[in-house]
C-alpha positions as CSV (number, residue, x, y, z in Angstrom):
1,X,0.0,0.0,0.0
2,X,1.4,3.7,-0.7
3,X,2.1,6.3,1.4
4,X,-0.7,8.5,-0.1
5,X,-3.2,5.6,0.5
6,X,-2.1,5.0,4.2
7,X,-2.5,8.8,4.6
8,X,-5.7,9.0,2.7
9,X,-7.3,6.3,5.3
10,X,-6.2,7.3,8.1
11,X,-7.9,10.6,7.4
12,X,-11.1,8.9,6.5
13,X,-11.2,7.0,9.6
14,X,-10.5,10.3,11.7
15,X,-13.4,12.3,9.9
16,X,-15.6,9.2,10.6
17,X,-14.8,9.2,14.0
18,X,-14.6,12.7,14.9
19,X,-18.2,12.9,12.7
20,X,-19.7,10.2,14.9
21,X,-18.9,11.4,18.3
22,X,-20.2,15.0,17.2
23,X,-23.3,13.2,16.4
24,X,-23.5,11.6,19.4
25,X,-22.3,14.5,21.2
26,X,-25.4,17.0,19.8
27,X,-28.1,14.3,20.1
28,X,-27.0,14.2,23.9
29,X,-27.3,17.8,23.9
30,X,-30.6,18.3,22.3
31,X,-32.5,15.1,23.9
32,X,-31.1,16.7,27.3
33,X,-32.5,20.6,25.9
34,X,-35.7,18.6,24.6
35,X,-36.5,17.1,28.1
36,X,-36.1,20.3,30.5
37,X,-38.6,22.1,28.3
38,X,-40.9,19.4,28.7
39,X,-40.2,19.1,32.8
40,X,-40.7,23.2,32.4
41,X,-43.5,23.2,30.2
42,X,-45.4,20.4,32.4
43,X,-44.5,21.6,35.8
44,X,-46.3,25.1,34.4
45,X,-49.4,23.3,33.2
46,X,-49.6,21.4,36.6
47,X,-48.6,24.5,38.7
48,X,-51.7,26.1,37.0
49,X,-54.2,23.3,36.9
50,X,-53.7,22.6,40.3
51,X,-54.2,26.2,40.8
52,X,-57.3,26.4,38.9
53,X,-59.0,23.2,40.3
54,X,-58.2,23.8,44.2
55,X,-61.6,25.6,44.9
56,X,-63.1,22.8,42.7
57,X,-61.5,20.3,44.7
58,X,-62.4,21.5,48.4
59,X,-65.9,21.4,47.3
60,X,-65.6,18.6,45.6
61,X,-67.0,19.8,42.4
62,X,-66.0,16.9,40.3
63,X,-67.7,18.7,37.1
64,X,-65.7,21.5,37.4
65,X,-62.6,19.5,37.8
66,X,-63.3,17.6,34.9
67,X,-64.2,20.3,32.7
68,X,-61.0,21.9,33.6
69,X,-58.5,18.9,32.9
70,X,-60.7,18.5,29.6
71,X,-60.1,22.4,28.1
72,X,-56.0,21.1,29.2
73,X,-56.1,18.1,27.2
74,X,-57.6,19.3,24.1
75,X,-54.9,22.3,23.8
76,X,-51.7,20.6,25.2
77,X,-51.8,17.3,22.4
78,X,-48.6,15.8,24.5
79,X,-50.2,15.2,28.0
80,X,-51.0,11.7,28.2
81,X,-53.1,11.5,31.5
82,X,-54.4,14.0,33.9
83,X,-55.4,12.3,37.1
84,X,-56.3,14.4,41.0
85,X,-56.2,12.7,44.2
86,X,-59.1,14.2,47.0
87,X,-58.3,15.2,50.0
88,X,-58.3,12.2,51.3
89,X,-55.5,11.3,48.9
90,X,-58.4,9.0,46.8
91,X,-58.8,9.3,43.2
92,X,-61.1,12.0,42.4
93,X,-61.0,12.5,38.4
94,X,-59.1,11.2,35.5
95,X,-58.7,11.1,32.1
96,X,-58.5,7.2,31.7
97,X,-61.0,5.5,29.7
98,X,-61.9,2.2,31.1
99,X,-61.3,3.0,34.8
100,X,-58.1,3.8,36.2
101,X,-55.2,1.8,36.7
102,X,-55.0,-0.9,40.3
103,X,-51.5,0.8,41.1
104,X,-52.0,4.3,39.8
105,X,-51.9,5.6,43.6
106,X,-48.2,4.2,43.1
107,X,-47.2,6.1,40.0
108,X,-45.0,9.0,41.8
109,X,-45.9,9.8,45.3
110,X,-44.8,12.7,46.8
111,X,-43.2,12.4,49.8
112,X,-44.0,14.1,52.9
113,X,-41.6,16.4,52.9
114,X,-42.4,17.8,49.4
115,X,-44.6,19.8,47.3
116,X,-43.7,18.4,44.0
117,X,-42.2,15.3,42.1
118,X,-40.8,14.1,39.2
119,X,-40.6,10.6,37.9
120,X,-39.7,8.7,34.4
121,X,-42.7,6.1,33.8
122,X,-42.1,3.2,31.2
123,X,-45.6,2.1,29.7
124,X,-46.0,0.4,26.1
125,X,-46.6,3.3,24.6
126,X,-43.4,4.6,25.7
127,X,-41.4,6.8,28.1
128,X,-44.1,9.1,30.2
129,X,-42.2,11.7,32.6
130,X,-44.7,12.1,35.1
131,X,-44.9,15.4,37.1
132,X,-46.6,15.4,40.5
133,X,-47.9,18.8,42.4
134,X,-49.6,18.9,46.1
135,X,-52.4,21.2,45.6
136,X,-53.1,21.7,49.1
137,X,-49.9,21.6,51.4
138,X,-49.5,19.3,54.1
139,X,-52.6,17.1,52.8
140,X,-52.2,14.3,50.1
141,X,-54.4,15.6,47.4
142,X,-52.2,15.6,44.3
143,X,-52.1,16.7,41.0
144,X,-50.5,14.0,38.4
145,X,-49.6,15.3,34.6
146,X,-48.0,12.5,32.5
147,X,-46.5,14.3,29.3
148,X,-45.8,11.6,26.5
149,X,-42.1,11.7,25.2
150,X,-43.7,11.1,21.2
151,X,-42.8,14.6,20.1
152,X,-39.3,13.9,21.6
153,X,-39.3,10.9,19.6
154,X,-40.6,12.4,16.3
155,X,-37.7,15.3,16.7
156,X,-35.2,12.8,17.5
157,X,-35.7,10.3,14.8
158,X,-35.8,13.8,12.2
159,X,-32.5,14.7,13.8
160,X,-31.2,11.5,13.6
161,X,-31.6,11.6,9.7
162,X,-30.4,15.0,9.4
163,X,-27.5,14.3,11.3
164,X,-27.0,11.0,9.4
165,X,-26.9,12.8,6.1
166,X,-24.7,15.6,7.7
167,X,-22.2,13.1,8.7
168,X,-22.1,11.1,5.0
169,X,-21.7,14.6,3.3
170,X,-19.1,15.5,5.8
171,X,-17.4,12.0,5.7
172,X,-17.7,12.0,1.6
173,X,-16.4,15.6,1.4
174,X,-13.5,15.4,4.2
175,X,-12.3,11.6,2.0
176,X,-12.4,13.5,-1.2
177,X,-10.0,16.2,0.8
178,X,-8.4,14.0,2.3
179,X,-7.6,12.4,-1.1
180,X,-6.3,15.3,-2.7
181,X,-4.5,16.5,0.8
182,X,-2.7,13.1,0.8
183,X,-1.9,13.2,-3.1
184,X,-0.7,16.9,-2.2
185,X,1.7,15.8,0.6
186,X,3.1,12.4,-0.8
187,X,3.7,13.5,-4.3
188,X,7.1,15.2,-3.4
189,X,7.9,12.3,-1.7
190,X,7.2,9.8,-4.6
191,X,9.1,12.3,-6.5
192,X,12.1,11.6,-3.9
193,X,11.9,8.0,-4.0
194,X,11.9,8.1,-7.6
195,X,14.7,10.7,-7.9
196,X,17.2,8.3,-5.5
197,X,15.9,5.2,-7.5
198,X,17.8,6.8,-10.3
199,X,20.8,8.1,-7.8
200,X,21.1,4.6,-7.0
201,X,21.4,3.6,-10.7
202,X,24.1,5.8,-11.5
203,X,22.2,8.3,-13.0
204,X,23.8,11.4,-10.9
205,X,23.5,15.0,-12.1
206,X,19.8,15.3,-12.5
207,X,17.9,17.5,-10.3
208,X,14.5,18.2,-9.0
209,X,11.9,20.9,-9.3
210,X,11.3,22.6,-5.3
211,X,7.8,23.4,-5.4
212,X,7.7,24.6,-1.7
213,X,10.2,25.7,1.4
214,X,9.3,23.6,3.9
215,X,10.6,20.4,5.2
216,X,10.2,18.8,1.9
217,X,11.8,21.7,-0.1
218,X,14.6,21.5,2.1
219,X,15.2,18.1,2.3
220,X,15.0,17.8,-1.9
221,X,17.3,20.9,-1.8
222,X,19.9,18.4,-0.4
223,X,19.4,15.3,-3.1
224,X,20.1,17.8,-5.3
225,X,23.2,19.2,-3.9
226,X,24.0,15.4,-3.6
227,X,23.4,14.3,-7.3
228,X,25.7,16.9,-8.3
229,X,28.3,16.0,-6.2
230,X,28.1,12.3,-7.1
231,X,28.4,13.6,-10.6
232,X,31.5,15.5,-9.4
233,X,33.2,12.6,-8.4
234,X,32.5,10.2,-10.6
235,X,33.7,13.1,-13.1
236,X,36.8,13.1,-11.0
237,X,36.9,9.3,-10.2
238,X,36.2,8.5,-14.1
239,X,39.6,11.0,-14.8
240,X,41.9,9.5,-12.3
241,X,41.2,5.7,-13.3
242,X,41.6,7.4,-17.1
243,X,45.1,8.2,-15.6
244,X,45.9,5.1,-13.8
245,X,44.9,3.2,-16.7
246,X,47.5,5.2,-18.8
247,X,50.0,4.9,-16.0
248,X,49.4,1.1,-16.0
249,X,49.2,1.0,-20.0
250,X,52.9,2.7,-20.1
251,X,54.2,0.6,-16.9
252,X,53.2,-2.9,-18.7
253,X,54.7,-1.1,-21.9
254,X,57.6,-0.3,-20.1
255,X,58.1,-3.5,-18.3
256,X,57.3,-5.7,-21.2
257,X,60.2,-4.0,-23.3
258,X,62.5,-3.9,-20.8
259,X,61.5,-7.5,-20.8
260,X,62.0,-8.4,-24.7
261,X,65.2,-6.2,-24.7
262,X,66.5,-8.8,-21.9
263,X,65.6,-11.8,-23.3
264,X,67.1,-10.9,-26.8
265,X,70.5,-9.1,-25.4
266,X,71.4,-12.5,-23.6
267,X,71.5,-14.6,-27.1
268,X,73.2,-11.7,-28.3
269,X,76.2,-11.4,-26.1
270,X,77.7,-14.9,-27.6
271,X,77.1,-13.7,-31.1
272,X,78.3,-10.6,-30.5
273,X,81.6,-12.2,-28.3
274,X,82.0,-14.4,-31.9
275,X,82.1,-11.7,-34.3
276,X,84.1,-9.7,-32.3
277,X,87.3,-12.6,-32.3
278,X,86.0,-13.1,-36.0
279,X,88.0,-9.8,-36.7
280,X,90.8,-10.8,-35.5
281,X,90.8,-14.5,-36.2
282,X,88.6,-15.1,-39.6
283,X,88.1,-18.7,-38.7
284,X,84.9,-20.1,-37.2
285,X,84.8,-23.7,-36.1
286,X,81.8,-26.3,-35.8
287,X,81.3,-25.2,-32.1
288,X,81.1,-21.6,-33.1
289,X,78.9,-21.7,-35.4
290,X,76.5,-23.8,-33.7
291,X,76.9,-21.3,-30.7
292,X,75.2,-18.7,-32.7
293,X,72.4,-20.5,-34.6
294,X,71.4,-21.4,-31.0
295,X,71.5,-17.9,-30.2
296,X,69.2,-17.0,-33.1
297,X,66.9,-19.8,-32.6
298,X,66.3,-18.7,-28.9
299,X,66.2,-14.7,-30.3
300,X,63.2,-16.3,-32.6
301,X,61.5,-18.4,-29.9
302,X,61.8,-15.2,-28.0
303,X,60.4,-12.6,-30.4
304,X,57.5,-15.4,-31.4
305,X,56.1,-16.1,-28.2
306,X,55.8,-12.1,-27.9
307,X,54.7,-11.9,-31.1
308,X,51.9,-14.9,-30.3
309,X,51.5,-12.8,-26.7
310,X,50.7,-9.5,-28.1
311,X,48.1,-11.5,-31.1
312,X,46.0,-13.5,-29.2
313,X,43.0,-11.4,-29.8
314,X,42.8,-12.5,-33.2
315,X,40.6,-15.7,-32.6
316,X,38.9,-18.4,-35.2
317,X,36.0,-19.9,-33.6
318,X,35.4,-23.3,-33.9
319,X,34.1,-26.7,-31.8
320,X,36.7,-28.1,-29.6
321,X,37.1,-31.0,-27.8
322,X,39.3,-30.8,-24.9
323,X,40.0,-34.4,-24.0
324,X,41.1,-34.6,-27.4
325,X,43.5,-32.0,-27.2
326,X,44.8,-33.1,-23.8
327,X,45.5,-36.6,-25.3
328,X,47.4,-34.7,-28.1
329,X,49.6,-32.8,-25.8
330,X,50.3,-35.4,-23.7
331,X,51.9,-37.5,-27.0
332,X,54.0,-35.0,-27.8
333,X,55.3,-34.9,-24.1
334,X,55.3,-38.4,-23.6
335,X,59.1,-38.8,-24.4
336,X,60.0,-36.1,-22.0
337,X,57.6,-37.7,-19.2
338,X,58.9,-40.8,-19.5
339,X,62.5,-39.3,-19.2
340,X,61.4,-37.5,-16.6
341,X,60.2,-40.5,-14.6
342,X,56.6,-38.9,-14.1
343,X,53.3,-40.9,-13.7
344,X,50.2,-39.1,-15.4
345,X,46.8,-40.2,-13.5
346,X,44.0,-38.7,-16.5
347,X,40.6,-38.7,-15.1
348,X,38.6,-37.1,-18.8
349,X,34.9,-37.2,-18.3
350,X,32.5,-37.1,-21.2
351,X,32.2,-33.8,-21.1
352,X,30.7,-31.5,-24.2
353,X,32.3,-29.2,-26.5
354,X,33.1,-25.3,-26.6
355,X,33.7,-23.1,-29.1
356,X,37.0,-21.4,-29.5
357,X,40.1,-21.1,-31.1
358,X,41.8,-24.3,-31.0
359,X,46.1,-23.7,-31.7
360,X,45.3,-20.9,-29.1
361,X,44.0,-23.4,-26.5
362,X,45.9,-25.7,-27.1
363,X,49.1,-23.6,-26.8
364,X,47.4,-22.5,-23.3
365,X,47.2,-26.0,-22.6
366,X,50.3,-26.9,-23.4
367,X,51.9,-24.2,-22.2
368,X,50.6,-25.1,-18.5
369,X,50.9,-28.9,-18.5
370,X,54.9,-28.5,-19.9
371,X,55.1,-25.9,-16.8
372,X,53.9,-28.6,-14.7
373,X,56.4,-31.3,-16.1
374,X,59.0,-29.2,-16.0
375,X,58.5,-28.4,-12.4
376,X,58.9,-32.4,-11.7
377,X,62.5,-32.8,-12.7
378,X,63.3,-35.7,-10.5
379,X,59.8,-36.8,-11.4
380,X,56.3,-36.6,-9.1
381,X,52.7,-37.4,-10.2
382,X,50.6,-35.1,-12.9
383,X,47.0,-35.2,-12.9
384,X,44.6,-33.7,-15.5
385,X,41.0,-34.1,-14.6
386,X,38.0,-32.5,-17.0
387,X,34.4,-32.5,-15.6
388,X,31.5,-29.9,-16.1
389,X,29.6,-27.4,-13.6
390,X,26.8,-24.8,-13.4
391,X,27.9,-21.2,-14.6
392,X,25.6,-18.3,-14.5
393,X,23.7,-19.2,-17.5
394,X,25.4,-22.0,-19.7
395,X,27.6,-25.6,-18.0
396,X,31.1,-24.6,-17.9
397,X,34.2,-26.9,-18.5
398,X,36.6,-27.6,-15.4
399,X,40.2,-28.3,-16.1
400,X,42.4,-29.4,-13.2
401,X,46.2,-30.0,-13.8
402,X,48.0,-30.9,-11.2
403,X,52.3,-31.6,-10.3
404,X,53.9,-33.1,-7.4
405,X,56.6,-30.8,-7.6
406,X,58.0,-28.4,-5.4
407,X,55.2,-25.7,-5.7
408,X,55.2,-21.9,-5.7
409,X,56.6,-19.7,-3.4
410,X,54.1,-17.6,-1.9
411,X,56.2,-13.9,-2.3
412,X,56.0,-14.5,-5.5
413,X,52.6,-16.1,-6.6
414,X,51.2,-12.6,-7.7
415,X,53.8,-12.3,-10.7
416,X,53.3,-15.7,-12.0
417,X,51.1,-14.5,-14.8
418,X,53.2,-11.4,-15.3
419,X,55.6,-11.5,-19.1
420,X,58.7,-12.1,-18.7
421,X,58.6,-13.6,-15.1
422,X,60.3,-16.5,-15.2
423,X,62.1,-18.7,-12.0
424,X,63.5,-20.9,-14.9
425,X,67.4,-20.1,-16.4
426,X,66.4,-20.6,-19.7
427,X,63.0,-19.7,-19.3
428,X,61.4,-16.5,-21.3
429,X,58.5,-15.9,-18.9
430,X,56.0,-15.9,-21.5
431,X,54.1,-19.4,-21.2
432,X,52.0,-18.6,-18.4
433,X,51.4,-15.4,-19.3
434,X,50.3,-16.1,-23.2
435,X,47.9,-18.9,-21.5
436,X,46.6,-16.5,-19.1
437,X,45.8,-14.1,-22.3
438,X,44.1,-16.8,-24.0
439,X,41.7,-18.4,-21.1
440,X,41.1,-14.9,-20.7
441,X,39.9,-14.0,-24.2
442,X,37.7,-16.8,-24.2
443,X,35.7,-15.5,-21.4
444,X,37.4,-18.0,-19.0
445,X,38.8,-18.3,-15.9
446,X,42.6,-19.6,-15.0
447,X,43.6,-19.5,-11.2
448,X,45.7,-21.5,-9.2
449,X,46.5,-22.7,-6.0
450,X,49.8,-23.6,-4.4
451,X,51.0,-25.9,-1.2
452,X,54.6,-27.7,-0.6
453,X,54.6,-30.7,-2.6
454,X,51.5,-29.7,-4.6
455,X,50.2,-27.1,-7.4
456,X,46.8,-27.2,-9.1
457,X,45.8,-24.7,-11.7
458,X,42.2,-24.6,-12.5
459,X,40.8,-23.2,-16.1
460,X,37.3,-22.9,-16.1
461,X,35.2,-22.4,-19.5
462,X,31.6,-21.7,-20.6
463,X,30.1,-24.6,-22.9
464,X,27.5,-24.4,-25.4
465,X,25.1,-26.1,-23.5
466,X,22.6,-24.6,-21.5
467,X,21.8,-25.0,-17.7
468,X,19.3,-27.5,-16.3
């Protein structure tokens, strides 16, 4: 439910209420106005009747008595009874058809004390107050006036339908109010939520419209001041990581030349040692020359790796096998495994294929299973595993190559990937780099994880197939 709607009925609810009790509160009022003028009214028609009648009485002139509570009864059309008690406190005359009532000497006494009463009288016709005056004092004839409460009744129920349609109209008119009151107050504040919806997306700079200076103004006076400063400094943020990344671009530039320009300078120094005794003595044996065509071959392995380093963006797609080219790599091994002394423990599962560039793969592969033979010189165990898990969206393919050899230092496990890196004398540092490149432009992952005795490196790669 929104804020506008919780607003909206909780209004509602406090105009019903408040309507209710007012009702309540004026039908009190006016029932309680209604009644004294009635006691009033009827304690003046008694006052005089008895007044009127006391001459009548002492005689006892029952005609006159009669005739008098007659002319009373035919103007005053609320008086239900008229009835007098003689002097002897008997009843003398009444206005009771059929007799009066066994107990009506029991309908509101007045006590001794008093020269007047007042009592409320239920009967089936309804609430009679009845209202008692001592015509003589200190003797028990009475005068009893019961005035019916049916005008009351008439007024109230009129009332009670005025004041029901007053309080719909005030209750419809106070919800319609209160729905445009609660529209008028929350909008801003939809407007706010909406406004750090889009903060919260990245969308900073925007700003909103203060319609007003109060608490709301204010408060979207400071999301504004906020988006721009987000905007600021992701302005500022977006410059310096332009920066860095140029910084890092010229570092790796910097690092990979110096890099190249050291792996080529040491074949050089032989060749250049060669030539420079060549001027002096003109004569090159066997031994020399061999000297420097293994110089150039390692300048070419050298400047070929880089070259397949700085390339292997440039991909052909096609469906690969992996257990296939495992099997592949580990034949043209196999002579230096067996030299070695190295047991290989393959555990392939039927797994399905990918799509990617296969020499590039399989140069990743090869790169890192040679890495782990050559790290077993006085031979060890290497395991390759292949299985398949869950990605995101597609199965991925899970590569596990591991050496029993004698693992890799932890000071130094954050350069492994590095070019030109190398812990190797004749090594060029470019193997586990170039297969890092390649896992990597193949949308995969290549991590690895390092103990005495024990390295594992783990490639992970999405498959054409889709998740189940």
């Amino acid at each position: 439910m929104k804020l506008w709607q919780k607003v909206a009925i909780l209004n509602i609810a406090l105009i019903m209420t408040m309507s209710i009790l007012s009702a309540l509160v004026i039908r009190e009022i006016i029932i309680s106005a209604m009644r004294t003028e009635a006691l009033i009214q009827g304690e003046s028609i008694a006052i005089n009747l008895s007044d009127r009648i006391a001459e009548a009485i002492l005689y006892e002139d029952y005609y006159s008595v009669s005739e008098a509570i007659s002319e009373v009864i035919s103007k005053e059309k609320n008086i239900r009874y008229i009835f007098v008690l003689d002097l002897k406190g008997r009843p003398f005359a009444h206005t009771f058809t059929g007799g009066y009532p066994a107990d009506l000497l029991s309908w509101n006494p007045i006590k001794d004390e008093q020269t007047r009463s007042v009592q409320m009288l239920k009967s089936e016709d309804g609430n009679i107050t009845d209202i008692a005056v001592r015509i003589f004092a200190a003797m028990p004839s009475e005068l009893h006036v019961g005035i019916k409460e049916d005008r009351m009744a008439d007024t109230l129920n009129r009332l009670r339908n005025y004041m029901f349609l007053l309080t719909a109209s005030v209750i419809l008119a106070g919800s319609i109010m209160s729905f445009f009151l609660s529209r008028l107050i929350t909008r801003p504040l939809e407007q706010l939520n909406e406004f750090t919806n889009d903060l919260s997306k990245g969308n900073f700079g925007g700003e909103m419209v203060i319609t007003s200076k109060d608490e709301v103004g204010r408060l979207t006076e400071t999301f504004n001041n906020l988006s721009r400063e987000l905007l600021r400094y992701k302005e500022r943020t977006e410059e310096t990581y332009r920066q860095m990344l140029k910084t890092e671009k010229l570092t790796a530039i910097g690092r990979l030349s110096g890099g190249l320009a050291h792996e080529i300078k040491n074949p050089l120094m032989p060749i250049k040692t060669l030539f420079q005794t060549f001027r002096n003595n003109p004569q090159l044996t066997r031994q020399d020359i061999e000297i420097v065509l293994s110089s150039v071959q390692q300048i070419d392995e050298v400047v070929s790796k880089f070259l397949g380093f700085a390339r292997s963006d440039h991909l052909n797609f096609t469906d690969i096998f992996i257990n296939a080219i495992i099997k592949d790599i580990l034949k043209v091994l196999d002579y230096q495994i067996k030299e070695q002394g190295i047991k290989v423990n393959m555990k392939l599962l039927k797994i399905p294929p990918i799509s990617g560039d296969r020499p590039m793969l399989k140069q990743a592969l090869f790169n890192i299973i040679l890495n782990a033979i050559e790290a077993m010189p006085e031979g060890g165990v290497l395991e390759i595993a292949t299985s398949t898990e869950d990605g995101p969206e597609t199965k991925r393919i899970v590569i596990i190559i591991s050496d029993t050899g004698s693992g890799i230092p932890q000071e130094i496990g954050d350069k492994i990937f590095d070019p030109f890196f190398t812990t190797k004398p004749e090594g060029t540092g470019l193997g586990l780099s170039l297969a890092f490149n390649i896992i990597q432009m193949h949308m995969g992952e290549l991590a690895y994880a390092s103990i005495q005795g024990m390295t594992t490196f783990t490639i992970k790669l999405a498959s054409g197939d889709k998740r189940t």
